[in-house]
C-alpha positions as CSV (number, residue, x, y, z in Angstrom):
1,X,102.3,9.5,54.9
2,X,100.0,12.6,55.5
3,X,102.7,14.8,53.3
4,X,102.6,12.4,50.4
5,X,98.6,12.1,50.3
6,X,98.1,16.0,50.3
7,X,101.0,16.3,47.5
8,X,98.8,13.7,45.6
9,X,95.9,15.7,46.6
10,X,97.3,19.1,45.3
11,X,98.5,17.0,42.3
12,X,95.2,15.7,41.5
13,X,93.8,19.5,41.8
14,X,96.5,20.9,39.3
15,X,95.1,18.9,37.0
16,X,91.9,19.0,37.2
17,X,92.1,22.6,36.8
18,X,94.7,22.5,33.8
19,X,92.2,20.8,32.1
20,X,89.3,22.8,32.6
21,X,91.4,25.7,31.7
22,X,92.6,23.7,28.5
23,X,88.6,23.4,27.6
24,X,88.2,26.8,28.5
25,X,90.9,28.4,26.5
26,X,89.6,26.1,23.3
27,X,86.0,26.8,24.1
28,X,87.6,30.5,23.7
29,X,89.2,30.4,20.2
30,X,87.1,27.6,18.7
31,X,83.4,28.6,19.6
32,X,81.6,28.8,15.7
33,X,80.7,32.7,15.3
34,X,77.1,32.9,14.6
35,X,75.7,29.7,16.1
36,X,72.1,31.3,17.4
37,X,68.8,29.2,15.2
38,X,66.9,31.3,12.7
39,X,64.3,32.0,15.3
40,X,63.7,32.2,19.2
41,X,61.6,33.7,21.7
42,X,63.7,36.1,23.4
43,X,67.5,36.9,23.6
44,X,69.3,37.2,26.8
45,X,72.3,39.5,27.2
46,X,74.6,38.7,30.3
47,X,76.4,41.3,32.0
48,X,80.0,41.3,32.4
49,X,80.1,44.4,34.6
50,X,80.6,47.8,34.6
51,X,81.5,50.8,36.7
52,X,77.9,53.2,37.6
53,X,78.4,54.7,34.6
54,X,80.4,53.0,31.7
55,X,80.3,49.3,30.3
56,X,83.0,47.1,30.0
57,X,84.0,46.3,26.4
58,X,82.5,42.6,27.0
59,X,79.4,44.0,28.2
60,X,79.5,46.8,25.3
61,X,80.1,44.1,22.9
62,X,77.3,41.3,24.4
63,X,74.9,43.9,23.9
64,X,75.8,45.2,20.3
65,X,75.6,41.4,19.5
66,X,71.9,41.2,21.0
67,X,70.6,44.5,18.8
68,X,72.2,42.5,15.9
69,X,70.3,39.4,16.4
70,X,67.6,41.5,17.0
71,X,67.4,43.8,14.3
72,X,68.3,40.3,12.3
73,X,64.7,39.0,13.2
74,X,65.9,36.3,15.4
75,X,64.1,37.3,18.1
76,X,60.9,39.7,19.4
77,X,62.1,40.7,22.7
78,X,65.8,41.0,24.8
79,X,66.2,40.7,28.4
80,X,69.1,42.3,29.9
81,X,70.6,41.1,33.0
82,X,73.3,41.7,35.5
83,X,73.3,44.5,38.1
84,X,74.4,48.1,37.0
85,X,75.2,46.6,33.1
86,X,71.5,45.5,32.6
87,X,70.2,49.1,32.3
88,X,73.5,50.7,30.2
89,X,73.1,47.6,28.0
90,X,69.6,48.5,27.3
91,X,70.5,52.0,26.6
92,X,72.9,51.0,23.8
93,X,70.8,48.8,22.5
94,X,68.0,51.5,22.2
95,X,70.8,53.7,20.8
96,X,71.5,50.6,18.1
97,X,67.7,51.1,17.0
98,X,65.8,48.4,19.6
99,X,62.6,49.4,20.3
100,X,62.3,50.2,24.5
101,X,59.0,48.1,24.3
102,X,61.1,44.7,22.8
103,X,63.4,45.4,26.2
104,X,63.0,43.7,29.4
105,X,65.9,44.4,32.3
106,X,66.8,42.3,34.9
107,X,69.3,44.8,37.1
108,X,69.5,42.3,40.9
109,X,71.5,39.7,39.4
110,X,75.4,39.2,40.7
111,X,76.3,36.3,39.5
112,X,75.3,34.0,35.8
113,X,73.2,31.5,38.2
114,X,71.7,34.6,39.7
115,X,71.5,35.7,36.3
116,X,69.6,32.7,35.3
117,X,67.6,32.4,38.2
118,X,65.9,36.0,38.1
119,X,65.4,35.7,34.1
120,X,63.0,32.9,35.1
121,X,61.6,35.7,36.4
122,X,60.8,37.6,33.7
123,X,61.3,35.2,30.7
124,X,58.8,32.2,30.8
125,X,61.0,28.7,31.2
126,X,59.0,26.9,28.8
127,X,60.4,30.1,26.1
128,X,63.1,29.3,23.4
129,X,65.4,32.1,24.3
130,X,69.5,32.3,23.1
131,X,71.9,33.3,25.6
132,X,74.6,35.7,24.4
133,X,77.9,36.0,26.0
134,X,81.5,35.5,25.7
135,X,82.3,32.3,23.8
136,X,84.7,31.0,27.0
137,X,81.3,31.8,29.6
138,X,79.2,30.3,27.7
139,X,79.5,26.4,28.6
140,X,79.3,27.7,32.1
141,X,75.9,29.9,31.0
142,X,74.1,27.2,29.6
143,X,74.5,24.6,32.6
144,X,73.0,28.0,35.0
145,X,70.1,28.5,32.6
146,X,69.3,24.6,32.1
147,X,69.4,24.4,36.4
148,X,67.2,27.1,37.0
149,X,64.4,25.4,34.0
150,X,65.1,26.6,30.9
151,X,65.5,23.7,28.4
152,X,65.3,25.5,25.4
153,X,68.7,27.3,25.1
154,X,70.6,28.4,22.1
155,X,74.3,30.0,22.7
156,X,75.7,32.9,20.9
157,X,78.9,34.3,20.9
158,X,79.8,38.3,21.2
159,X,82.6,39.8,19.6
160,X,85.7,39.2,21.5
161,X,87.4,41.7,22.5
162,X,91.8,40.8,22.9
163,X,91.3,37.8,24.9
164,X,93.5,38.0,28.3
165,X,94.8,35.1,30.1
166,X,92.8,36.6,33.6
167,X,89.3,36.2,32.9
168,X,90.1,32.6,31.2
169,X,92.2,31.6,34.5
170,X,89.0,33.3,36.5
171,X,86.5,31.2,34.4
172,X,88.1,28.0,34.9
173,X,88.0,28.6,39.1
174,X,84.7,30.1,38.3
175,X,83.3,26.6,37.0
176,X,83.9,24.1,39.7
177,X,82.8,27.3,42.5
178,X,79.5,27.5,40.5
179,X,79.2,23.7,40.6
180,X,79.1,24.0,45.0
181,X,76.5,26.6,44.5
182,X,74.4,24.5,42.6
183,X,74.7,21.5,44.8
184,X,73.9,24.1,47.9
185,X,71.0,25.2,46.0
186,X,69.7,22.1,45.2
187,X,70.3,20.9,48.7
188,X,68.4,24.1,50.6
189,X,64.7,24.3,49.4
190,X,63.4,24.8,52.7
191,X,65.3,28.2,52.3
192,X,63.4,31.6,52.0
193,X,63.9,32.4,48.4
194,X,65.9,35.8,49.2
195,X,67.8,34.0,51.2
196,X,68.3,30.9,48.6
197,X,68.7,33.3,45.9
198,X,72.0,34.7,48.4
199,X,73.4,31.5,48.1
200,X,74.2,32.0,44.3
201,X,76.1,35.3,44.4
């Protein structure tokens, strides 16, 4: 009896995962190009890592995207976050003709919730701001940015680069682990807020 409920246990897993990674792979392929409103506050440019000194192509092409939107007059100001990518994001966007004034870095961040969370930081809540990623991340994106008070939040997709099957299998896993961290989040705010912030990495 114990065998057959953990085979329907690992059953009812499988699928739950094949179908987020169904939704992911069509959020991947079917996400409208240019979906960011004629206007916003500020643009925010996830990082999708980098070694200390180069960008990934994602990250390369997140931030191209941003100065485009930019230069497009969608927005007065981009904030750039993620730890190591923040800063070489900012420096191609400089390169791209952004004025180092309209740029605002965010280089703590490990994770999109931690992403999210120290943006608050830096870019008001109550601010209209479009979030610019990978079309597959940014589902996942916009639930981060909505739990840590943003309410206002436009998506916008970056060039794709060849999509590979590993970061869509990652971001599928990567959905249902952020959705723990939020609930232990939620659940700890009796938590120093270094130590709550931990909690999202």
């Amino acid at each position: 009896m114990g065998v057959r409920r953990l085979g329907r246990a690992l059953r009812f897993v499988l699928l739950i995962y094949l179908g987020t990674f169904a939704a992911v792979v069509v959020t991947a392929y079917a996400w409208p190009e240019h979906s960011a409103p004629a206007r916003a506050d500020a643009i925010i440019c996830l990082g999708a890592g980098s070694t200390p000194n180069t960008l990934t192509r994602n990250s390369y092409e997140r931030a191209v995207t941003c100065a485009d939107l930019f230069e497009a007059g969608v927005a007065p100001q981009i904030a750039f976050t993620g730890i190591v990518a923040a800063p070489l994001m900012a420096e191609i966007a400089v390169a791209r003709g952004v004025p180092p004034e309209a740029i605002l870095v965010e280089a703590e961040s490990r994770s999109t919730l931690q992403n999210a969370l120290f943006t608050a930081r830096i870019v008001p809540e109550t601010a209209r701001i479009i979030v610019v990623t990978d079309a597959f991340h940014l589902p996942r994106s916009w639930v981060a940015f909505r739990v840590m008070g943003f309410e206002d939040i436009a998506l916008d997709a970056s060039a794709m680069p060849r999509l590979r099957l590993m970061p869509l299998l990652r971001e599928a896993v990567a959905i249902w682990f952020n959705a723990g961290r939020i609930v232990v989040w939620a659940a700890t705010p009796w938590l120093p807020e270094d130590a709550r912030a931990a909690l999202l990495i």
